[in-house]
Backbone and ligand atoms as CSV (ligand in chain L), in Angstrom:
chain,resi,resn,atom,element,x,y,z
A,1,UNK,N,N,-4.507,81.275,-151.321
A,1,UNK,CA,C,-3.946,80.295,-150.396
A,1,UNK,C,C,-4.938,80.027,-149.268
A,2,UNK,N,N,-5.021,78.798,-148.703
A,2,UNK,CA,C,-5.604,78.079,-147.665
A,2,UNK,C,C,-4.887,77.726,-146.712
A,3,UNK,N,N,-5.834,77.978,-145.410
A,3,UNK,CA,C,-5.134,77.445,-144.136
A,3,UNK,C,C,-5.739,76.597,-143.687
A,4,UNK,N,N,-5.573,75.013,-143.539
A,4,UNK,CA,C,-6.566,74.001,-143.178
A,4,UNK,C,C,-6.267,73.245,-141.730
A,5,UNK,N,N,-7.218,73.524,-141.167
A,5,UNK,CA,C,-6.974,73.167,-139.673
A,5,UNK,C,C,-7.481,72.110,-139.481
A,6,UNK,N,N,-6.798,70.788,-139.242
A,6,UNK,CA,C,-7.464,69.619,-138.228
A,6,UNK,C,C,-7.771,69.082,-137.566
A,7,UNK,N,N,-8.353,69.047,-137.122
A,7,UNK,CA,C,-8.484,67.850,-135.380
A,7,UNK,C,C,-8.964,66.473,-135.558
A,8,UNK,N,N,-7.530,66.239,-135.668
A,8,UNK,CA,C,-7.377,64.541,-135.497
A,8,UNK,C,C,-6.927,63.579,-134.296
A,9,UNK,N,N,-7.492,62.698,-133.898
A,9,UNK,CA,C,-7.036,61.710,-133.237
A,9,UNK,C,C,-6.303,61.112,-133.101
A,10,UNK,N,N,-4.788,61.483,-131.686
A,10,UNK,CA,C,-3.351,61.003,-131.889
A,10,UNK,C,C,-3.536,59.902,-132.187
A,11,UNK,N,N,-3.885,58.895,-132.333
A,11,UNK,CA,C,-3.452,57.257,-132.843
A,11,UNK,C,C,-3.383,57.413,-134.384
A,12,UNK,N,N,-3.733,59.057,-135.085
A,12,UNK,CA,C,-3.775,58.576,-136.283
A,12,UNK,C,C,-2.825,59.995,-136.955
A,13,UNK,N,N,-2.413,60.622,-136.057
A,13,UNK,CA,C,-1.430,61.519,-136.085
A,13,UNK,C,C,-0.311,61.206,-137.075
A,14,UNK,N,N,0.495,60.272,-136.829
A,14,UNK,CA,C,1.547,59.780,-137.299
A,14,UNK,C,C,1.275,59.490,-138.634
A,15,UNK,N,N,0.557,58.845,-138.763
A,15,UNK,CA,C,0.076,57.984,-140.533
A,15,UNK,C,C,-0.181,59.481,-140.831
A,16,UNK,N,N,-1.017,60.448,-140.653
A,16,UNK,CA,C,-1.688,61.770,-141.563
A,16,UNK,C,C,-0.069,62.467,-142.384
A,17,UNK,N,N,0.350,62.348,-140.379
A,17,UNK,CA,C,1.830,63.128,-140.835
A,17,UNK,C,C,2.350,63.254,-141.858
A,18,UNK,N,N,2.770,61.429,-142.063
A,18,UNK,CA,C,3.634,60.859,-143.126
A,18,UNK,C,C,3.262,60.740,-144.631
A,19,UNK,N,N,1.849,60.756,-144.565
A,19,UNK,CA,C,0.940,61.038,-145.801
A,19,UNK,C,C,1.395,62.061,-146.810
A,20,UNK,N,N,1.051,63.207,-145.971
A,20,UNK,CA,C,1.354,64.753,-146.084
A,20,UNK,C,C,2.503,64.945,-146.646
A,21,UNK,N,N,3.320,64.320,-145.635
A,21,UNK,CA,C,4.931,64.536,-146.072
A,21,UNK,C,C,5.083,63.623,-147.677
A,22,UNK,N,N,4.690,62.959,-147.319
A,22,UNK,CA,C,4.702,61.648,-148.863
A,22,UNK,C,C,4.077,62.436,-150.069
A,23,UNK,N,N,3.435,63.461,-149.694
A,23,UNK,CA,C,2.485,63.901,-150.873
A,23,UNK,C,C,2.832,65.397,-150.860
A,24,UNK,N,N,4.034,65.969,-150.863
A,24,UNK,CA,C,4.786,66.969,-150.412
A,24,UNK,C,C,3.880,68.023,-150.103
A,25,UNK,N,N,2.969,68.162,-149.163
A,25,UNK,CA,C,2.009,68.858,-148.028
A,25,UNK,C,C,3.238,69.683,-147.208
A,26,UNK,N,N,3.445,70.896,-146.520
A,26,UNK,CA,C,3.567,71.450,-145.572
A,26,UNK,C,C,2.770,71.516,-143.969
A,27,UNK,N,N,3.102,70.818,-142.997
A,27,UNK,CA,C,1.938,70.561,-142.000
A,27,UNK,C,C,2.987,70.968,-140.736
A,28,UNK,N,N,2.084,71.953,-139.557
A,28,UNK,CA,C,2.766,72.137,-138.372
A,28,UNK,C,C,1.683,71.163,-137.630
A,29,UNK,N,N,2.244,70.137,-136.672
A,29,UNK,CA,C,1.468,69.631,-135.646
A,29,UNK,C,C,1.387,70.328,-134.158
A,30,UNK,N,N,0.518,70.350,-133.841
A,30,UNK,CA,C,-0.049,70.885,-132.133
A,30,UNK,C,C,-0.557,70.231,-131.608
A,31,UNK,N,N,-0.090,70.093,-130.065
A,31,UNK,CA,C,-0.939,68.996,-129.296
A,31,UNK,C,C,-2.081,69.886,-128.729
A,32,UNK,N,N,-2.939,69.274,-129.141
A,32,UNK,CA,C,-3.994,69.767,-128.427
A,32,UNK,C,C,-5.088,68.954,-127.436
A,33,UNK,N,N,-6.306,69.655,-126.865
A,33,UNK,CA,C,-7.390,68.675,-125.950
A,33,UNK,C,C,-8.574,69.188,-125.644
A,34,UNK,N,N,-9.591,68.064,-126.300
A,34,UNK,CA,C,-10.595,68.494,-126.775
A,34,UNK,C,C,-11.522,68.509,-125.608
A,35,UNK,N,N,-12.370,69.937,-126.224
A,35,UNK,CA,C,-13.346,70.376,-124.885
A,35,UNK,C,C,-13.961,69.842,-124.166
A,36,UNK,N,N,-14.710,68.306,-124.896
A,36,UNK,CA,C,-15.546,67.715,-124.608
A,36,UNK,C,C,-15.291,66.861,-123.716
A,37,UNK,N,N,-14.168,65.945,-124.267
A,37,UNK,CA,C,-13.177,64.471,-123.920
A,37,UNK,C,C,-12.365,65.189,-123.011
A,38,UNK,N,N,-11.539,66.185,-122.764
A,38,UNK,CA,C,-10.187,66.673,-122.197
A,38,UNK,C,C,-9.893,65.903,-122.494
A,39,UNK,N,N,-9.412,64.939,-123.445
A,39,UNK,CA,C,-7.986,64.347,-123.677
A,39,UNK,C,C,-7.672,64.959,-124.650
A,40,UNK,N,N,-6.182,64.319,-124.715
A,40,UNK,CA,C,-5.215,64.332,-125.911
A,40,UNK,C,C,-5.581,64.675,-127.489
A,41,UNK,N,N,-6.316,65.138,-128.643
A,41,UNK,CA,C,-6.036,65.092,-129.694
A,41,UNK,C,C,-4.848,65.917,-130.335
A,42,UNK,N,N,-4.786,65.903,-131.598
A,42,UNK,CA,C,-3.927,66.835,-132.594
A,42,UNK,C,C,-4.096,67.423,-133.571
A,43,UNK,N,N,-3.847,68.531,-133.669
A,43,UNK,CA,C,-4.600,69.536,-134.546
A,43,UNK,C,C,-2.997,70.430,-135.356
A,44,UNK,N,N,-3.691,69.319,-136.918
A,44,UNK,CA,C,-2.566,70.044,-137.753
A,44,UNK,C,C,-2.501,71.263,-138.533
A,45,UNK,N,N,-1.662,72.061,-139.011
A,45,UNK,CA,C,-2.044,73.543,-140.002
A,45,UNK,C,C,-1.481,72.391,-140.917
A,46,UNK,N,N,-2.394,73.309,-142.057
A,46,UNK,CA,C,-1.532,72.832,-143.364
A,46,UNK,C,C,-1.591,74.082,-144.460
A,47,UNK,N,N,-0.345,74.668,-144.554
A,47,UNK,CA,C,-0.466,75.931,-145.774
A,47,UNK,C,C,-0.764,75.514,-146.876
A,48,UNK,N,N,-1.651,75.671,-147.867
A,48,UNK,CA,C,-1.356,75.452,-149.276
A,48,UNK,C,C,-2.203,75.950,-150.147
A,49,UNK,N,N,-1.990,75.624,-151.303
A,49,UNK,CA,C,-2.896,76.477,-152.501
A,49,UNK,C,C,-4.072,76.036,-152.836
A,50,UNK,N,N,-4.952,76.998,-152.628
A,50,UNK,CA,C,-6.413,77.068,-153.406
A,50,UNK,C,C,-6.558,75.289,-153.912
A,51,UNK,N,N,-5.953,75.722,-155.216
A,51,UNK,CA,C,-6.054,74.357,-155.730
A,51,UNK,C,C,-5.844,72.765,-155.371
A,52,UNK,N,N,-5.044,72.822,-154.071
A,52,UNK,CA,C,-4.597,70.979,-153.860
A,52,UNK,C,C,-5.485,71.215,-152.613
A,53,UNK,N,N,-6.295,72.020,-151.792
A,53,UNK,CA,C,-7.344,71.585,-150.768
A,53,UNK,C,C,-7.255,70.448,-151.028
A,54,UNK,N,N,-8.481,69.810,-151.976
A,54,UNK,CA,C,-9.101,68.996,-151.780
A,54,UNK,C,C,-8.159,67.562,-152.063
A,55,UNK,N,N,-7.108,67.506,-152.705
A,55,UNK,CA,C,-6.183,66.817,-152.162
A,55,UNK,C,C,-5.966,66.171,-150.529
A,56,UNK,N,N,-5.935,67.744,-150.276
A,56,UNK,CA,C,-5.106,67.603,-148.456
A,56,UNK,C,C,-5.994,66.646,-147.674
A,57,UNK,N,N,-7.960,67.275,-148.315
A,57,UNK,CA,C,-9.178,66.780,-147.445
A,57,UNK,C,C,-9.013,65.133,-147.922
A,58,UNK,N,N,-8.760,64.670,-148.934
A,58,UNK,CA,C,-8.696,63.255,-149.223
A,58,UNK,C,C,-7.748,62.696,-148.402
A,59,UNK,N,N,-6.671,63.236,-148.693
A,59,UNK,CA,C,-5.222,62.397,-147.671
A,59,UNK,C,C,-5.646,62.718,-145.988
A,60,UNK,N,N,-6.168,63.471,-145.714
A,60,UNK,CA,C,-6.933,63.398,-144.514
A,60,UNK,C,C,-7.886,62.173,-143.922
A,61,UNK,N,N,-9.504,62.183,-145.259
A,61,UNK,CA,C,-10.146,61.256,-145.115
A,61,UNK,C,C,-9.234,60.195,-144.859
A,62,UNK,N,N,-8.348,60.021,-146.122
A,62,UNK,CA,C,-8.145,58.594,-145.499
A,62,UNK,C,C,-7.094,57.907,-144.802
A,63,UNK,N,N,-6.977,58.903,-144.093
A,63,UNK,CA,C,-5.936,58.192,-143.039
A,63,UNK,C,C,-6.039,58.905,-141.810
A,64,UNK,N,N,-7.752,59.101,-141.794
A,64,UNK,CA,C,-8.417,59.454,-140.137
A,64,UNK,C,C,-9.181,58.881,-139.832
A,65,UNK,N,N,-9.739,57.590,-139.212
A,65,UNK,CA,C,-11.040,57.281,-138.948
A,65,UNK,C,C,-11.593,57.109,-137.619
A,66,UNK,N,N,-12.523,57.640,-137.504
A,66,UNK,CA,C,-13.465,57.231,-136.630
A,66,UNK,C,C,-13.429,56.270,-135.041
A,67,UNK,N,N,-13.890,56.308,-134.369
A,67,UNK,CA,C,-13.485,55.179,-133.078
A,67,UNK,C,C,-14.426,55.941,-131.998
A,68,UNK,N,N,-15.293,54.683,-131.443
A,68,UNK,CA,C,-15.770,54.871,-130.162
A,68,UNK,C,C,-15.088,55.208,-129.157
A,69,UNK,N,N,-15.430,56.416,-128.239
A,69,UNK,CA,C,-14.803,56.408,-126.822
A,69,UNK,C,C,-15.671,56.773,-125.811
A,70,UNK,N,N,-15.123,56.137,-124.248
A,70,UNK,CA,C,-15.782,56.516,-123.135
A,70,UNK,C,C,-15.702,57.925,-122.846
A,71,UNK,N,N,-17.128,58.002,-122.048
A,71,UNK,CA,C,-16.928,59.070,-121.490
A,71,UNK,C,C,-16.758,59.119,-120.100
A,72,UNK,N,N,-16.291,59.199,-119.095
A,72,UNK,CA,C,-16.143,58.959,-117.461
A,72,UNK,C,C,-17.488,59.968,-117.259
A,73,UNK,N,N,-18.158,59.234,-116.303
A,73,UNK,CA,C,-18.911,60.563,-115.978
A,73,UNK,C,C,-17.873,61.477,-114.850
A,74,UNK,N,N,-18.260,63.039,-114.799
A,74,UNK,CA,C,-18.055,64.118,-114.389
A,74,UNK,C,C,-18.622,64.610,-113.077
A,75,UNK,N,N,-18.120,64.709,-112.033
A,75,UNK,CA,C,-18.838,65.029,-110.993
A,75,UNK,C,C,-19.416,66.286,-110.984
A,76,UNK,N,N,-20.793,66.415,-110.557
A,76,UNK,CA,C,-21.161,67.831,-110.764
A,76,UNK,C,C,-20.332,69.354,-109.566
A,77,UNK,N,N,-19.827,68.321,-108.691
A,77,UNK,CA,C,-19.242,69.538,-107.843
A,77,UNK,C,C,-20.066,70.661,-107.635
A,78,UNK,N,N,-21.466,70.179,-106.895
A,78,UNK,CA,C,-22.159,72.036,-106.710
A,78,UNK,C,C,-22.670,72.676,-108.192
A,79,UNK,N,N,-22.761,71.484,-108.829
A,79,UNK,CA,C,-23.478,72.473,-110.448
A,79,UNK,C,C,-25.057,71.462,-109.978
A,80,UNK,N,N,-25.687,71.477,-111.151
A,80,UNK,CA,C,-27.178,71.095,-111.086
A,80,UNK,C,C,-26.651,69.647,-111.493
A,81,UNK,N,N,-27.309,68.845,-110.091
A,81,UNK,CA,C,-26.936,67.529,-109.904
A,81,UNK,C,C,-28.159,67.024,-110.901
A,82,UNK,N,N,-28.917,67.434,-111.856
A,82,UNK,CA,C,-30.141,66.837,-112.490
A,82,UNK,C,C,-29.703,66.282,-113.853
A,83,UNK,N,N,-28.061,67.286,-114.373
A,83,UNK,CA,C,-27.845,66.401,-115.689
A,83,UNK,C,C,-26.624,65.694,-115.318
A,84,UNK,N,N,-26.330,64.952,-114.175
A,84,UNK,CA,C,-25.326,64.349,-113.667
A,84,UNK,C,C,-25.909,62.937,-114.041
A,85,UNK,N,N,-24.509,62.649,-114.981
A,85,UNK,CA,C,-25.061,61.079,-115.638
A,85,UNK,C,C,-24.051,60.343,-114.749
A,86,UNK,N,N,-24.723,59.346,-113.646
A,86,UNK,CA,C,-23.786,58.651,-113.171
A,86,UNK,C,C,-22.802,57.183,-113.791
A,87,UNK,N,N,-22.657,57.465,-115.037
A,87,UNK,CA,C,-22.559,55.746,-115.776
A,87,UNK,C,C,-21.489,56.613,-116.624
A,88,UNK,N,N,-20.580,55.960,-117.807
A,88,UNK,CA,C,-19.881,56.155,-118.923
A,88,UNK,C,C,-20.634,55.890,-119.646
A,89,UNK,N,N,-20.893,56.938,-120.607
A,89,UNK,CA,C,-21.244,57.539,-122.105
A,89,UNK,C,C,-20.371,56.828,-123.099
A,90,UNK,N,N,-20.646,56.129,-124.202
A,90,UNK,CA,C,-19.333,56.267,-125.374
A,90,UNK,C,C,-20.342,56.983,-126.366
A,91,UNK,N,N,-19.216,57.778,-127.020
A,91,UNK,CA,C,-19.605,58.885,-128.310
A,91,UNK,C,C,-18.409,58.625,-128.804
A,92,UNK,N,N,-18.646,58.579,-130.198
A,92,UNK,CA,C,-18.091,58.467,-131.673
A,92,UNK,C,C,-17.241,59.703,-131.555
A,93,UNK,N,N,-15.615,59.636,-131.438
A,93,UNK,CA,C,-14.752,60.587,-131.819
A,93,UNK,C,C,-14.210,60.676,-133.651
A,94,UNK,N,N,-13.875,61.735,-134.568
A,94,UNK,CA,C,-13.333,61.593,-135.423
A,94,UNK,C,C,-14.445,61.514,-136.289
A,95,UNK,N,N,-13.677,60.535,-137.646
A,95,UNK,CA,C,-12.487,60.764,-138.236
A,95,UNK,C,C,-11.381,61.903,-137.941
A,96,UNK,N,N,-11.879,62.948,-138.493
A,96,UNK,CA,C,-11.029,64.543,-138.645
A,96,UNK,C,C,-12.233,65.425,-138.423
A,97,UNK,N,N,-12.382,66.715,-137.568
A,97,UNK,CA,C,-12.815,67.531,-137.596
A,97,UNK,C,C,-12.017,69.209,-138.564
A,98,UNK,N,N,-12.284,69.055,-139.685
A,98,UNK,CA,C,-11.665,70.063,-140.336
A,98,UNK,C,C,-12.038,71.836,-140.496
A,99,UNK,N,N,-11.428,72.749,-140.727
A,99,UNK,CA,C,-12.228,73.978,-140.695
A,99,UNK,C,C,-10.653,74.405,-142.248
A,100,UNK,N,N,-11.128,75.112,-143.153
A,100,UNK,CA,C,-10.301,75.626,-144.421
A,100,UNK,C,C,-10.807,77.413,-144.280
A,101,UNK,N,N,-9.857,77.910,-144.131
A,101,UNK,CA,C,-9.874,79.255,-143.795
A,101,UNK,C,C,-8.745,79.937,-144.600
A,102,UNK,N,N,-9.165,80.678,-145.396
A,102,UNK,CA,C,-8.837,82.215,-146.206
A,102,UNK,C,C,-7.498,82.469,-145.486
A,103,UNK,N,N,-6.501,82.469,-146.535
A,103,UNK,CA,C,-5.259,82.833,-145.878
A,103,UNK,C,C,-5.098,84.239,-146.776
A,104,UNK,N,N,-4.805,85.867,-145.858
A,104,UNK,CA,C,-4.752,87.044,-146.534
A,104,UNK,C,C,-3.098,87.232,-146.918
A,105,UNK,N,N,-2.436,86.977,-146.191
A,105,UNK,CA,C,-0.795,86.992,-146.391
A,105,UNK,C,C,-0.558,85.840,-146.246
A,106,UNK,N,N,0.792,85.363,-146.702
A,106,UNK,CA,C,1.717,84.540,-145.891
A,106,UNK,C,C,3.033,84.813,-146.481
A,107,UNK,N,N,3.846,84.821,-145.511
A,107,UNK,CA,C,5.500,84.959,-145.182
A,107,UNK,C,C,6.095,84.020,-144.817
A,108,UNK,N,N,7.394,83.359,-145.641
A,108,UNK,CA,C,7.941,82.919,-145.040
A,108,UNK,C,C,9.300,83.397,-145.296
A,109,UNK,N,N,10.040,83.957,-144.191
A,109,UNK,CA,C,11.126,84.848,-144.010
A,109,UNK,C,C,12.563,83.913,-143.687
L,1,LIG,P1,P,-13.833,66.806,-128.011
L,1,LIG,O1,O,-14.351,68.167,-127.753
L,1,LIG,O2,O,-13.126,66.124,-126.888
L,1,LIG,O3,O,-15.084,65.919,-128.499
L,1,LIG,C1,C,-14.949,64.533,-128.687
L,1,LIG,C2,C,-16.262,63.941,-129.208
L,1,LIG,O4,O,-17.260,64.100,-128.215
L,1,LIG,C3,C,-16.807,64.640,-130.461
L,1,LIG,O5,O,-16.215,64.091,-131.616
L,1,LIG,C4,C,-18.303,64.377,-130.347
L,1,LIG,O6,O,-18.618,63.078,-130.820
L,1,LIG,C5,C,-18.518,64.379,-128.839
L,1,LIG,N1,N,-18.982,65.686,-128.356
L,1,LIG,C6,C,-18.312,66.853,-128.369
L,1,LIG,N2,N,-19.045,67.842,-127.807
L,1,LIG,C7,C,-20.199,67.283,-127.449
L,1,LIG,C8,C,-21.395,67.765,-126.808
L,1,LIG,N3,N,-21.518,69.042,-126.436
L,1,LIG,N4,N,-22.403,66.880,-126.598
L,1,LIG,C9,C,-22.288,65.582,-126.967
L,1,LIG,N5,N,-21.191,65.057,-127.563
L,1,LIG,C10,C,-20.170,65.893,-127.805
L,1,LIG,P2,P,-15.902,65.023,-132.863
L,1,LIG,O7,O,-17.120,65.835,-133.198
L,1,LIG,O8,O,-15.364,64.134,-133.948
L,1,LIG,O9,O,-14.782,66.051,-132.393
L,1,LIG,C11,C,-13.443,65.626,-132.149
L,1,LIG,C12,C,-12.621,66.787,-131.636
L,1,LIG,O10,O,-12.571,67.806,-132.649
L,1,LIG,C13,C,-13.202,67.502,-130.418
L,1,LIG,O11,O,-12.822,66.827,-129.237
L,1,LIG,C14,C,-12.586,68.894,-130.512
L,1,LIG,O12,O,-11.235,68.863,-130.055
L,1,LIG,C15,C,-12.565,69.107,-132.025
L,1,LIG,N6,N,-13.768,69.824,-132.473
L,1,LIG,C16,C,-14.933,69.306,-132.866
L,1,LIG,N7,N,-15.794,70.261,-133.245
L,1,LIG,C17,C,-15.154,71.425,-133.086
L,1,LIG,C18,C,-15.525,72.795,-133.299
L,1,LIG,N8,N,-16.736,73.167,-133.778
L,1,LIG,N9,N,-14.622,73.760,-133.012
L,1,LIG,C19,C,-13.394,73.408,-132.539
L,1,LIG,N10,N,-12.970,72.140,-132.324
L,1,LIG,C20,C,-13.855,71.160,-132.592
């Protein structure tokens, strides 16, 4: 068994959700916020077997994509004012940032 962790982009939260569910997937959602951005993303579990991964990673691909976002610049507050970018940055968030990790037990009681 596999534990597949996502970090997806709430605007695309909902569609993954319903995917999952459509394609009888097991998925817990968490709000989460990413280190970089501090905003908002969502990061789903999904339990399942060895074998339908790559299922899950497809219904993932395609119903996560990609999108430019700003970055505000950050005041340095007393850090080294030398990598203080005074302008907004945009960097490419997404599709899905995924990680599939070795599940040793699982219970469900
Ligand atoms: P954030 O950390 O808010 O990062 C948002 C986007 O900012 C990233 O998109 C990347 O394009 C950029 N970025 C992140 N760190 C950067 C840095 N040190 N320098 C320059 N640009 C940087 P994604 O790579 O698609 O990541 C989307 C979200 O997935 C991340 O949101 C974070 O919540 C999660 N994530 C990505 N890589 C991860 C990792 N290795 N471990 C845990 N979570 C990760």
């Amino acid at each position: 068994m596999k534990l597949v962790v996502a970090v997806v982009q709430d605007q695309d939260s909902n569609r993954l959700s319903n995917a999952l569910t459509k394609n009888e997937f097991r998925a817990t959602k968490l709000a989460s916020t990413g280190g970089f951005l501090r905003s908002g993303n969502t990061t789903f579990l999904i339990g399942t077997e060895d074998s339908l991964v790559p299922k899950a990673l497809d219904i993932i691909r395609d119903n996560c994509r990609a999108r430019e976002q700003m970055v505000a610049p950050i005041s340095p507050m007393g850090g080294n004012a030398d990598s203080y970018i005074p302008y907004p940055v945009e960097v490419e968030v997404g599709g899905a940032t995924v990680f599939v990790l070795p599940i040793e037990q699982f219970h469900h009681f």
